[in-house]
LUMMARLUM-135334 format. One record per residue (C-alpha): residue number from 0; x, y, z. Coordinates in Angstrom, 1 decimal, m for minus. Layout:
BEGIN
[NUM [X Y Z]];
...
***
This chain:
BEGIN
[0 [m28.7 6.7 14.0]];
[1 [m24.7 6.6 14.5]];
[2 [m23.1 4.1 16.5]];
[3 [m20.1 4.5 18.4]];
[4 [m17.4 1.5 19.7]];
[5 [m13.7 1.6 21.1]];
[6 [m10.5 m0.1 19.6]];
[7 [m8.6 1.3 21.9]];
[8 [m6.9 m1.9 23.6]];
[9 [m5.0 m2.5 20.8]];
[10 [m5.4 m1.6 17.3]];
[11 [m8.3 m4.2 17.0]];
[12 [m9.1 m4.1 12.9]];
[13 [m10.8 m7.6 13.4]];
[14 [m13.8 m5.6 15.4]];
[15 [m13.2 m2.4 12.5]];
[16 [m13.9 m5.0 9.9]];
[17 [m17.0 m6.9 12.1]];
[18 [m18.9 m3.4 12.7]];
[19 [m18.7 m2.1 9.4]];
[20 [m20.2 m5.5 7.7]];
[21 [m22.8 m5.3 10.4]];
[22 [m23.7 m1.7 9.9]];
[23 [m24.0 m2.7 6.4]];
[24 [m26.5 m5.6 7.1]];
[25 [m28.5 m4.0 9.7]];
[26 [m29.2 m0.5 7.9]];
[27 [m28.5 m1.1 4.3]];
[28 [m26.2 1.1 3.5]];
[29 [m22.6 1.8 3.7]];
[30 [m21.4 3.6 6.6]];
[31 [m19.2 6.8 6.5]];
[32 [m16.2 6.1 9.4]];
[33 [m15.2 9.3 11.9]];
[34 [m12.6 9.0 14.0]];
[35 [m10.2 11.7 15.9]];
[36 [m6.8 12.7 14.3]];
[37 [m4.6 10.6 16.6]];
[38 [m6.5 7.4 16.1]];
[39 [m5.8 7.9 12.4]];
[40 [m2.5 8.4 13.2]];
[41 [m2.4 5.3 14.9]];
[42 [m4.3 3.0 12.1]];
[43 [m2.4 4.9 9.1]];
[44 [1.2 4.1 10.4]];
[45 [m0.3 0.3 11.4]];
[46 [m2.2 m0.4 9.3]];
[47 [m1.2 2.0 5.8]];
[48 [m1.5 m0.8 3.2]];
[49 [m5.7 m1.3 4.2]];
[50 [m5.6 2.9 4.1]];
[51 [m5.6 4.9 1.1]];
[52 [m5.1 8.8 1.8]];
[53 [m7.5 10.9 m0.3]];
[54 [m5.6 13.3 m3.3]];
[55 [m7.4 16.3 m3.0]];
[56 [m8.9 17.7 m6.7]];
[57 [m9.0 21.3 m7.2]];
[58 [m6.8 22.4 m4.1]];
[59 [m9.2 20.1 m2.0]];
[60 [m12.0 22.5 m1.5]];
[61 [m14.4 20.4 m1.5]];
[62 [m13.0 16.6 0.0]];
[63 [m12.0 19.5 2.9]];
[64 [m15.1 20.6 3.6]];
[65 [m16.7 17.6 3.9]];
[66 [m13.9 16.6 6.1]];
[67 [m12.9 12.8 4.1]];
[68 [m9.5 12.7 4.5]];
[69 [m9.2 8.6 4.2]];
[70 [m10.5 5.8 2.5]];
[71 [m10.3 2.6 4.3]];
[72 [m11.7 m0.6 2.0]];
[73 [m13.9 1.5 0.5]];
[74 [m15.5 3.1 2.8]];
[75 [m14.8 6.8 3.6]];
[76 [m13.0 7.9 6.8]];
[77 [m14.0 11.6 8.0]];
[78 [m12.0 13.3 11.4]];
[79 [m14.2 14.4 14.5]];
[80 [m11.9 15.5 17.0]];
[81 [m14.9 15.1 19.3]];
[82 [m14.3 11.3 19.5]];
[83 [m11.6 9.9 22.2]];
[84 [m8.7 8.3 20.8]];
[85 [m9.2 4.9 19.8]];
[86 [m13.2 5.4 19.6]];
[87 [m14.6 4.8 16.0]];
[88 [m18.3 6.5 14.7]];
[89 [m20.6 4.7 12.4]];
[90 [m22.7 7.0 10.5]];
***
């Protein structure tokens, strides 16, 4: 089951940081992060030392299909343009 939360007020990496340690806890397993293009845009130019962009092997076939485009302390950031900007998925 996903869960999905705002940061929208300001760039809150405090709550980021919170949700992804509690995901962790509660379910056991790391959690794959989706958010919409412009909220990346948003954390990448804030926050671009805690976000490492993904080089793409082999012309990026396959990071590209599965959508990572970001890895964020680890864990793996995907786009969903379905999600309002500022609104982070927990999958």
């Amino acid at each position: 089951m996903s869960e999905k939360f705002s940061i929208v007020k300001e760039i809150d990496m405090m709550k980021l940081n919170e949700k992804l340690s509690e995901f962790f806890n509660v379910k056991g397993y790391s959690p794959k992060i989706f958010v919409s293009n412009e909220t990346l845009e948003a954390l990448s130019k804030s926050y671009v030392q805690e976000m490492k962009r993904i080089k793409f092997v082999d012309g990026g076939v396959l990071a590209k299909t599965e959508g990572l485009i970001v890895e964020y302390q680890g864990y793996g950031m995907f786009e969903d343009n379905d999600l309002e900007f500022g609104e982070i998925e927990l999958r």
